[in-house]
C-alpha positions as CSV (number, residue, x, y, z in Angstrom):
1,X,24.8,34.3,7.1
2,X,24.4,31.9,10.2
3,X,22.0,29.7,10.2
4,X,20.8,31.2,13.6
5,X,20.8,34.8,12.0
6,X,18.8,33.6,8.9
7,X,16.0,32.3,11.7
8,X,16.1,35.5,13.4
9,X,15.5,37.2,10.3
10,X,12.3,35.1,9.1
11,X,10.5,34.9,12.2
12,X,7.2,36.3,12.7
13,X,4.4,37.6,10.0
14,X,6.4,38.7,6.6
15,X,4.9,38.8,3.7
16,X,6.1,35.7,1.2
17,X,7.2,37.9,-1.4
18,X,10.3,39.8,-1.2
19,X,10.2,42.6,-4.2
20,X,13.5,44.5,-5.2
21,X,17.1,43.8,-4.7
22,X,16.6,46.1,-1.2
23,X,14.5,44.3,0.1
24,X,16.2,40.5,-0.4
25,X,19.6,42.0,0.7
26,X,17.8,43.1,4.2
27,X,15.9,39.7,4.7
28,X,19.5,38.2,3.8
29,X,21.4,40.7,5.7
30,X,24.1,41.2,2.4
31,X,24.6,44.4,-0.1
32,X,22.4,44.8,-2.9
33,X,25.5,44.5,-5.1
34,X,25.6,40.9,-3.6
35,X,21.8,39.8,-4.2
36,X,22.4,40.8,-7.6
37,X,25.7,39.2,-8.4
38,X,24.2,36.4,-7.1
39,X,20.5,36.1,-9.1
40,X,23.0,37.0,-12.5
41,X,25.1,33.7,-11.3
42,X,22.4,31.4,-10.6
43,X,23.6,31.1,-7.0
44,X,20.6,31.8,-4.5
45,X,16.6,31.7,-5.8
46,X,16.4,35.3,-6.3
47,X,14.8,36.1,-10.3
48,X,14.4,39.0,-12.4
49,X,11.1,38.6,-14.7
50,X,10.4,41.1,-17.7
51,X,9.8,43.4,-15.4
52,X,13.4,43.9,-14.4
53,X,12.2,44.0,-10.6
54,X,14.3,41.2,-8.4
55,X,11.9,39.2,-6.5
56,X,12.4,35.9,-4.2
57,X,10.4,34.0,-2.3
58,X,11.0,34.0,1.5
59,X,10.7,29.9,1.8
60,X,13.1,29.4,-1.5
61,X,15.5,32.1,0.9
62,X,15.1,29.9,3.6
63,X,15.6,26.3,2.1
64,X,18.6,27.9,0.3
65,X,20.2,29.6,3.3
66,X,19.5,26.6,5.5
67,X,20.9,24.0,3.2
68,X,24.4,25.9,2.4
């Protein structure tokens, strides 16, 4: 993702919690398959707690995305 796509995608009012390998891949703009490869790797700030649900926080997304 461009940098200039990733700012398109976290403007305005969104809630700082991203819950669910759906809902990441959207804000990301990649397959699910992809945000989960990637949280099992270690690769972006995306985590799986005990409750099995992928979350991420939209300003971990953002540092991540901006510093690659």
């Amino acid at each position: 993702m461009k940098a200039s796509e990733f700012d398109k995608t976290f403007t305005g009012k969104k809630p700082e919690k991203l819950w669910g390998a759906p809902a990441i891949a959207r804000a990301l703009g990649v397959s699910e398959d992809t945000v989960r490869a990637w949280a099992k790797a270690g690769i972006a700030p995306i985590y799986m707690p005990k409750a099995r649900t992928y979350f991420a926080l939209r300003s971990e997304l953002e540092g991540w995305v901006k510093g690659r």
